[in-house]
C-alpha positions in Angstrom: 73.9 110.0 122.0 73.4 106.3 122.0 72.4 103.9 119.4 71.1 100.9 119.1 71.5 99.1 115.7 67.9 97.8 114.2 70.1 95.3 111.6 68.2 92.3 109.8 69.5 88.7 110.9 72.9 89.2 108.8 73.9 91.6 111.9 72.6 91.0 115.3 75.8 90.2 116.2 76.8 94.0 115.7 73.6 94.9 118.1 75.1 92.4 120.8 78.1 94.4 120.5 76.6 97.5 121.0 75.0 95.7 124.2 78.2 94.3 125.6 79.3 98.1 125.5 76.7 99.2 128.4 78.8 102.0 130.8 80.6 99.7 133.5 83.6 100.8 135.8 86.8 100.3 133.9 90.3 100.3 135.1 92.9 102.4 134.3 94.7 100.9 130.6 98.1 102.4 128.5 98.0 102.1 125.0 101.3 103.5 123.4 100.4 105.7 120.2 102.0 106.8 116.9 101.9 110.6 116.4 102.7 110.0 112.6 103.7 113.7 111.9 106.5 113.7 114.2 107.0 109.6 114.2 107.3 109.6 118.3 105.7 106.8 119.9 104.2 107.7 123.1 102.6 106.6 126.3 98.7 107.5 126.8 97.1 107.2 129.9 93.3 106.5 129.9 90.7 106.2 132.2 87.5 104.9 130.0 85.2 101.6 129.0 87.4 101.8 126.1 90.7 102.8 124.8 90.9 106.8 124.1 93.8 109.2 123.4 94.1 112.0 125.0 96.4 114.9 125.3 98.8 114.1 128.6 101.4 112.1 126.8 105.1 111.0 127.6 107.7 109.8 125.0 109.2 106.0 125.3 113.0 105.8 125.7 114.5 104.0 122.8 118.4 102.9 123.2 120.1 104.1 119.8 121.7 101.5 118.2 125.4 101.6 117.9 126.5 103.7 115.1 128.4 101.5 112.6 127.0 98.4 113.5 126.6 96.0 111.2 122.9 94.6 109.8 122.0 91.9 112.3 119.2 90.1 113.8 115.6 89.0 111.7 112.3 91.3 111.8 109.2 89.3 111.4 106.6 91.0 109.8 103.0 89.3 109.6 100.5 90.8 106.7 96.9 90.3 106.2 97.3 88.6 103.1 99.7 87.4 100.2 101.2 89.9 97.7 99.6 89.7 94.8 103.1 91.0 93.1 106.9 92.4 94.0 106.6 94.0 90.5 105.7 98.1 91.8 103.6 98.7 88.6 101.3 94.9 89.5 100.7 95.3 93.1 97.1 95.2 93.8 97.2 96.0 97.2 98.6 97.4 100.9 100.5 93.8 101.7 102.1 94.1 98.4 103.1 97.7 98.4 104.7 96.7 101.9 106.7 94.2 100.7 107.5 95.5 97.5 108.7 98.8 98.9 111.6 97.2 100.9 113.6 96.1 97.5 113.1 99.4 95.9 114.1 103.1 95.5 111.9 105.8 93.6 114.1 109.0 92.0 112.3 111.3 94.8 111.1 109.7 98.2 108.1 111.4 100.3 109.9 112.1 103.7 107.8 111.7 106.9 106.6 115.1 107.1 105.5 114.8 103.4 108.2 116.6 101.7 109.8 115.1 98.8 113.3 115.0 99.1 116.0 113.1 96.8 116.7 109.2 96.2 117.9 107.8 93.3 118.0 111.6 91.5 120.2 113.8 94.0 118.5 116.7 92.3 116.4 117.9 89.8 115.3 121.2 88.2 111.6 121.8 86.3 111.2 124.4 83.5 109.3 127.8 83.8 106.3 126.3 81.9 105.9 122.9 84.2 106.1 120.8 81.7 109.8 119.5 81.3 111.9 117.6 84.7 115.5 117.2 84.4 116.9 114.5 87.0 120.6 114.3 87.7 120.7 110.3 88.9 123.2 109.5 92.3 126.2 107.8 90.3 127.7 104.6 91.8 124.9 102.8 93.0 124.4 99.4 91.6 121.4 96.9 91.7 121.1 93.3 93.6 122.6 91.7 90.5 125.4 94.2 90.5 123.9 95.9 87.4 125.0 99.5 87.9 122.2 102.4 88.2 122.0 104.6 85.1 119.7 106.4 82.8 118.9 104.0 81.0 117.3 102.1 83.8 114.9 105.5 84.3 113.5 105.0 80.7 113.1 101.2 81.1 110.7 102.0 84.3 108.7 104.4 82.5 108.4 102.1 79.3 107.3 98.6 81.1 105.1 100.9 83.8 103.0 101.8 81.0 103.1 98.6 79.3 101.5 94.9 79.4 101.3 93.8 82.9 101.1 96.7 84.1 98.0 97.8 87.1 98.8 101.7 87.2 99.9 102.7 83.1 98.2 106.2 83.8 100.9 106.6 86.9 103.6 106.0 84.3 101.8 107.6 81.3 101.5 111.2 83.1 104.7 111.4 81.1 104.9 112.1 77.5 108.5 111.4 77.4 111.6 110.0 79.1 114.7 111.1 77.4 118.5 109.9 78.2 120.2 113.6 78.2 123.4 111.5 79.6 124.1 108.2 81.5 123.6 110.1 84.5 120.8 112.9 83.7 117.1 112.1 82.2 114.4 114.4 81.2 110.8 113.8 81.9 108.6 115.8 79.7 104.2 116.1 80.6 101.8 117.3 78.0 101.2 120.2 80.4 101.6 121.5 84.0 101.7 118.1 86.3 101.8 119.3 90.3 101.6 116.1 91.5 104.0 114.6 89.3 106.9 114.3 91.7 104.4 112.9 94.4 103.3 110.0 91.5 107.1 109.1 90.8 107.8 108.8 95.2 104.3 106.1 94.6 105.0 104.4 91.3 108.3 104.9 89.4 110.2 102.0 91.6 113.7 101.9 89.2 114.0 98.3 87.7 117.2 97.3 86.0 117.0 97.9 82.4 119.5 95.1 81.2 117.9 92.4 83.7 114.0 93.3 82.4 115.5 92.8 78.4 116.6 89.0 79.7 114.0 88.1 81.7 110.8 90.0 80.9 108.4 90.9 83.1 107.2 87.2 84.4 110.6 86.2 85.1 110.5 89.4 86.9 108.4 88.9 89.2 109.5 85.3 90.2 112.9 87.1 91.0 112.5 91.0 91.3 115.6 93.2 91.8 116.4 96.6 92.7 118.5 99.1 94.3 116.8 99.4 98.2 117.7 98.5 101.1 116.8 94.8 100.7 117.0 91.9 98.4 115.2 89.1 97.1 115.8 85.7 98.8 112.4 83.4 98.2 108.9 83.3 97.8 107.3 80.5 99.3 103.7 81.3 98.6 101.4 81.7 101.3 103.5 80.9 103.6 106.3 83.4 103.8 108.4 85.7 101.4 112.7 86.3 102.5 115.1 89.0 102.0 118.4 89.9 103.5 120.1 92.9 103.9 121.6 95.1 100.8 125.4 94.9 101.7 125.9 97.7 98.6 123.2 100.0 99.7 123.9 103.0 98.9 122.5 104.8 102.0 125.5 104.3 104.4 124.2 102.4 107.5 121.5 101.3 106.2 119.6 98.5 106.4 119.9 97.8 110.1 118.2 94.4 109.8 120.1 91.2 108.5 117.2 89.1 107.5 114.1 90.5 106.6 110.6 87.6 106.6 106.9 88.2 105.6 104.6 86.3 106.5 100.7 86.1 105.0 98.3 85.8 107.6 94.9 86.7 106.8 93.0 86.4 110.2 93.7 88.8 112.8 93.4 86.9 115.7 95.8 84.3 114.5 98.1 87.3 113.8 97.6 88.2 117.3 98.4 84.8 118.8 101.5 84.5 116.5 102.4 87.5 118.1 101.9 86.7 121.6 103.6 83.2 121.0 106.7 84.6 119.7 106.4 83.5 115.7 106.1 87.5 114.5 107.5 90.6 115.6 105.1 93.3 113.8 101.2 92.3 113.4 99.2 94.8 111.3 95.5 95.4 111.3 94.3 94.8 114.5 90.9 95.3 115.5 90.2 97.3 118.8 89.0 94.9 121.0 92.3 93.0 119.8 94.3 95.7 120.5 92.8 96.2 123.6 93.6 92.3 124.7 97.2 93.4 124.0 97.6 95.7 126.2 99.8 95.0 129.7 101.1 91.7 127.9 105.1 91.5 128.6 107.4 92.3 125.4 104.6 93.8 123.5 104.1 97.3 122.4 100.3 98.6 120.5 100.1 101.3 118.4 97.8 103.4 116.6 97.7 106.2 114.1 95.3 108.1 112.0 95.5 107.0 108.2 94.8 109.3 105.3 92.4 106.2 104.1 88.5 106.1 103.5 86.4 103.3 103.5 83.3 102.9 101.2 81.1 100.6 99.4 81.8 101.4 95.4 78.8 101.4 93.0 79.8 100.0 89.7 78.4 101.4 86.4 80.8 100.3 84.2 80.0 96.4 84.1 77.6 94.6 86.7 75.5 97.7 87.4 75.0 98.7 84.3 70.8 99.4 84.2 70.5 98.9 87.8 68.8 100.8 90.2 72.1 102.3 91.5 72.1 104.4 88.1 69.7 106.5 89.2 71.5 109.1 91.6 68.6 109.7 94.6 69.2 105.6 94.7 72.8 106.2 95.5 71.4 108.9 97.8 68.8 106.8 99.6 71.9 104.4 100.1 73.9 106.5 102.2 70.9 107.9 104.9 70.4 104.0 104.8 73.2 103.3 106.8 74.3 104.0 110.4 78.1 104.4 110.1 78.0 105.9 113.6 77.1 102.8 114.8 79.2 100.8 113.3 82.5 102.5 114.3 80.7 102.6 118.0 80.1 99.3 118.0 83.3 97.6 115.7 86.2 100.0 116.4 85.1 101.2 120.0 84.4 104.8 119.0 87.9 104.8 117.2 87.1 106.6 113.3 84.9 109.0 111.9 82.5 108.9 109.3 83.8 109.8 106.0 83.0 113.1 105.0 83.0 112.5 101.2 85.7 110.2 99.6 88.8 113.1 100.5 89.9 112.5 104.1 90.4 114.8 106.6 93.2 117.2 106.5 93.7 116.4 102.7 93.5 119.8 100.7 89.7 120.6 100.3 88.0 118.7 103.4 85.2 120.0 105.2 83.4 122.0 102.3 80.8 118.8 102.5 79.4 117.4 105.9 78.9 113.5 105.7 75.1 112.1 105.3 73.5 111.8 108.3 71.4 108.4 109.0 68.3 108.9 108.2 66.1 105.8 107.2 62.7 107.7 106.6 64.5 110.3 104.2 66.1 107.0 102.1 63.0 105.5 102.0 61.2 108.6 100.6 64.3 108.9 98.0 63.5 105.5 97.0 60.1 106.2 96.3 60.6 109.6 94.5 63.1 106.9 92.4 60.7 104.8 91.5 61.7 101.6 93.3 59.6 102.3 96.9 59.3 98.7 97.1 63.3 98.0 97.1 65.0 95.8 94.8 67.7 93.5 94.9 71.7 93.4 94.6 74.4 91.7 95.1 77.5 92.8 97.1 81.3 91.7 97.3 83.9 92.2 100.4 87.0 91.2 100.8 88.1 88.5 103.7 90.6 89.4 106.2 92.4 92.3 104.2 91.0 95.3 106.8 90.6 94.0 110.4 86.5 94.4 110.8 85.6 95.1 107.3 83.6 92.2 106.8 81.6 92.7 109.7 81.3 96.2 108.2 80.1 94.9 104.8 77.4 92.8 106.9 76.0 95.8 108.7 75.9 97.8 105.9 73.4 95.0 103.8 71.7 94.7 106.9 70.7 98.8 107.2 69.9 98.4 103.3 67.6 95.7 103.9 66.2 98.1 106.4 64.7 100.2 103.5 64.2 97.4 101.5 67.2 96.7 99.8 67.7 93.4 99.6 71.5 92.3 99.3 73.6 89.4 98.9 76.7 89.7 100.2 79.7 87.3 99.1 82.8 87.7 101.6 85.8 86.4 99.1 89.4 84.8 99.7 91.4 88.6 99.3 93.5 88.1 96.5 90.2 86.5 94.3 88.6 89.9 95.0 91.7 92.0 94.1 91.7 89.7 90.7 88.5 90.0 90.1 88.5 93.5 90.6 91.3 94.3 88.4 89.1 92.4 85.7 86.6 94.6 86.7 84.0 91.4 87.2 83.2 92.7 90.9 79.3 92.7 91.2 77.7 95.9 90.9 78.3 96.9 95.2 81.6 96.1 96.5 83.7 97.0 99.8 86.8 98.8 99.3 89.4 101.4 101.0 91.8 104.1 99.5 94.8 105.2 101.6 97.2 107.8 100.1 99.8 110.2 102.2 100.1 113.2 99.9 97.9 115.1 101.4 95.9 115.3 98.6 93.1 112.9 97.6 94.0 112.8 93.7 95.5 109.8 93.7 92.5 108.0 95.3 90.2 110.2 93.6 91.8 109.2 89.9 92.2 106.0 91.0 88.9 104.9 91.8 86.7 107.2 89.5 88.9 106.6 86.3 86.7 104.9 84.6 87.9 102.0 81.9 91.5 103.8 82.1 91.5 103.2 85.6 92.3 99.4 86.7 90.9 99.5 89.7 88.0 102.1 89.4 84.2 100.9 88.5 82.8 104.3 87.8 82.8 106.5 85.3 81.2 110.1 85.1 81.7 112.9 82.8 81.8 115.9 85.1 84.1 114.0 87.6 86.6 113.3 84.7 86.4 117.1 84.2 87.3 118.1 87.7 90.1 115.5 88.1 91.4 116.7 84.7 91.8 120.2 85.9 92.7 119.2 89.2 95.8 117.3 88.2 96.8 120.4 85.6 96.0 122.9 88.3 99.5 124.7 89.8 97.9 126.9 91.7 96.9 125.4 95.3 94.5 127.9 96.0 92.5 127.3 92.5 93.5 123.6 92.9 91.5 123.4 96.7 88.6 125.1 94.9 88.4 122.3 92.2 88.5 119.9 95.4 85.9 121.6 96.8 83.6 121.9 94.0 84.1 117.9 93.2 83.5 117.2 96.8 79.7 119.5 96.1 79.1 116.7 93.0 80.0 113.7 94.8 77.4 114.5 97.5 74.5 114.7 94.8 75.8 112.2 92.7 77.6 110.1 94.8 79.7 107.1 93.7 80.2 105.7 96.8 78.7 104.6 100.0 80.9 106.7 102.4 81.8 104.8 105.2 84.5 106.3 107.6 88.1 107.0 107.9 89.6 104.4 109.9 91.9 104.2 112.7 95.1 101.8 112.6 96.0 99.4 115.4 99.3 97.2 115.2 101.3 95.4 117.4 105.0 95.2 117.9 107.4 93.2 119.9 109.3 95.7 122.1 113.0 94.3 120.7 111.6 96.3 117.3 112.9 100.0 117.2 112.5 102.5 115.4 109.7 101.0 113.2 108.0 104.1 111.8 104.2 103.8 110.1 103.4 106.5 107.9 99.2 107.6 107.2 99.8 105.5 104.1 100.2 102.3 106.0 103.8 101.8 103.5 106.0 101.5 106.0 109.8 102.0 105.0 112.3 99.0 107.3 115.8 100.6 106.4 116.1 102.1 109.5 114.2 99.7 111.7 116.3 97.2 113.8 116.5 94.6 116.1 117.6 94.6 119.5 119.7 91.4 119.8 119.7 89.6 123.1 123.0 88.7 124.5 
């Protein structure tokens, strides 16, 4: 059915989207497409107004690179913003868990068809009870500074993860205790059962060198990190690009494939997409349909797109700014989400390409579907609104990022304009992207703000804790008692069956009381010169470059 957005003046230029998308003949397009579960890009022919997958699909021959070959050539990767940190337990954000990721390896890594499988511990064993992990570490492998990997470097992660400086202490503190059994065999012990505790080390517990942290602390740290993956520090010019170069002692044996190894911050899309098309960047991120679309049939370019595990929302804050606003009151929070048309949006912004957000777990994470997402209905939040008292509106103001996720902030604009639809009448303040993440972390956001979640575990706990954990959650503004409950038993839970139900039965509150304005779960464009092989994105948007490479013209 089609829709036609009724937006205040804040977003007409969302309705003359909608208009610009009137059924017209079409040619024939390709878009090549990431099917992330078995990491094959393929071909998709299409035949609409607008780019569509659809099942008849053919793979793209890649030419293996020669085995033994040495690292060579540079990849050029372009990110939607500057890294707030290279220090795992400070990064704020998707551009810094990018580049961070590349100098690093975890004890257990998350394999591309979610299995955890070993790193820097070539094995571990877990006692009858859950509660201890003994990790036998890979002996010989030696950080950037030629410190070699031991023990003692496990309990140094785990101390300064839950320590000052850190963003995440609760990832770190899930443990009770790290204990040096040997120089090459630790023992992690939980105050109880801890299911997701080996997913939370693949996320978090990036090994730092012990004997390096002692001399420089964690400042000096981050001005010059070092670790044991695939690549090492070179410079950080802020804002303008960050270097590595290739691990020559990594202890993966052919990788990295790539000598040289450059990020560079760009926050506007199209400028990402002209760098692109001009040569200056190899991989742009975060594309926007219609920019996708412009993409496609250009010479030495390759688009993809994959589903993400990641939901979009507006966050209501009752820990700070909205404390004794109207968004305390739960048929508010209600009234909120009938207010808004996501169907539209994603119709009009992302050509059709999402769906709306069924609750804050995304789909195919353990427990989805038990909830069907609000429908619009503007009559049903205005009568919520009166029922709460405030049938004349009210006012509120509203942060969004700039430029961290493609469209967002013309998202951010249709949503206050459907609120002032009912009467809601909002300020919204777009922000520079690492101000926001800053003032976010300081929890000083106002009392709406636009965020996303993206996790690959296949289960939404991480995103779940990490936005409704209250003061002990850095980045969460909400706190609730009932959801504190859940997510307790949730992350004690062994039992999937019994876990799913917990899901389920959190998914139930969140509807009646929600937290959020559900949005939608995105999908993820990027572009790619064709020299780039075997780049791999993952429904995290992380994306690992060891065994990316180059091709090399002669």
């Amino acid at each position: 059915m089609n829709r036609k957005l009724t937006l205040a003046l804040a977003v007409l230029m969302i309705a003359s989207l909608l208009g610009a998308c009137a059924p017209a003949p079409a040619p024939a397009v390709v878009v090549q497409t990431v099917e992330v579960e078995k990491q094959v890009v393929q071909t998709v022919e299409v035949e609409k107004k607008v780019i569509e997958t659809v099942e008849v699909v053919k793979e793209v021959a890649v030419t293996p690179m020669p085995e033994g070959a040495k690292p060579t050539g540079t990849l050029r990767v372009a990110l939607s913003g500057d890294p707030n940190s290279l220090y795992i337990p400070a990064t704020a954000d998707k551009n810094s868990d990018i580049a961070a990721s590349q100098l690093y390896d975890p004890l257990v890594f998350q394999d591309d068809d979610g299995n955890i499988v070993p790193a820097l511990a070539e094995r571990w064993e877990v006692s009858a009870d859950g509660t201890e992990y003994t990790f036998y570490l890979r002996e010989g492998v030696v950080f950037h500074n030629g410190e070699p990997f031991n023990a003692d470097d496990v309990i140094a992660t785990w101390e300064y993860g839950k320590g000052e400086g850190s963003a995440w202490p609760d990832r770190y503190a899930v443990a009770t205790s790290v204990e040096k059994v040997n120089d090459f065999t630790v023992k992690v012990t939980t105050d109880g059962p801890k299911p997701l505790l080996l997913v939370t080390m693949h996320d978090f517990w990036s090994i730092i060198p012990n004997e390096y942290m002692a001399e420089v602390g964690v400042d000096g740290f981050q001005q010059a990190p070092v670790g044991t993956g695939p690549f090492q520090f070179v410079e950080w010019a802020k804002g303008d690009h960050i270097t590595y170069k290739a691990n020559p002692n990594y202890w993966r044996e052919g990788q990295p494939k790539i000598e040289t190894l450059i990020f560079r911050p760009i926050p506007e899309s199209a400028i990402r997409v002209a760098a692109l098309q001009t040569d200056e960047i190899d991989l742009a991120q975060r594309l926007s349909a219609e920019e996708a679309q412009s993409l496609l049939g250009v010479e030495g370019i390759q688009v993809v797109k994959y589903p993400v595990a990641r939901i979009f929302y507006i966050t209501f804050n009752n820990l700070t700014s909205g404390v004794g606003e109207p968004t305390e009151n739960a048929k508010v929070r209600q009234a909120m989400n009938y207010a808004v048309d996501v169907d539209a949006i994603i119709d009009a912004l992302f050509n059709g390409f999402g769906k709306r957000a069924a609750g804050y777990v995304a789909s195919g994470e353990r427990g989805y579907g038990i909830v069907e997402p609000f429908p619009y209905d503007p009559e049903k939040a205005k009568a919520l609104l009166a029922e709460a008292g405030f049938a004349d509106g009210f006012e509120m103001e509203m942060a969004c990022p700039a430029g961290a996720y493609g469209s967002f902030e013309e998202v951010c604009q249709a949503v206050t304009g459907y609120l002032g639809e009912v009467g809601i009448k909002v300020t919204l303040n777009i922000m520079e992207s690492a101000q926001y993440w800053d003032l976010q972390a300081k929890k000083e956001l106002p009392p709406l703000f636009g965020d996303s979640w993206a996790d690959e575990s296949g289960e939404a706990y991480n995103r779940l804790a990490g936005a409704l954990g209250g003061n002990e959650a850095p980045y969460s503004a909400w706190t609730d008692p009932e959801i504190d409950r859940l997510l307790k038993a949730i992350s004690t839970e062994v039992d999937a069956e019994k876990r799913t139900k917990l899901y389920e039965e959190l998914q139930v509150y969140m509807f009646d009381n929600p937290p959020f304005i559900y949005l939608y779960e995105p999908m993820t464009f990027e572009a790619v010169r064709d020299r780039v092989q075997d780049y791999k994105p993952r429904p995290s948007e992380i994306y690992y470059l060891n065994s990316t490479w180059v091709a090399v013209s002669e």
